[in-house]
Phi, psi and omega in degrees: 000135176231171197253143173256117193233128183238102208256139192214123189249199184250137179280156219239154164323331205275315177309298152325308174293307166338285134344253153041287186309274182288030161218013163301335204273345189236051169280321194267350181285124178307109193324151170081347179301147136301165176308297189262013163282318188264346152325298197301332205258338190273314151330292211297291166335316190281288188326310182283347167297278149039281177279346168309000000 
């Protein structure tokens, strides 16, 4: 018989922080947004980047 085991670590800071990172850019979209509420926030973003 053999046993199926799934080892579950803890994410390390980097990871964490890593993580972080990529889900920094949708801080301001409102939880429950749709596909074009985070376009819409993700455009507006790139554009103000831009003009800077």
């Amino acid at each position: 018989m053999t046993e199926n085991s799934e080892v579950l670590k803890q994410p390390s800071d980097a990871e964490a922080d890593a993580e972080d990172d990529t889900r920094n850019h949708l801080s301001d979209v409102e939880a429950g947004a749709g596909c074009t509420e985070i376009w819409e926030h993700l455009s507006e973003s790139r554009d103000g980047a831009t003009q800077d």
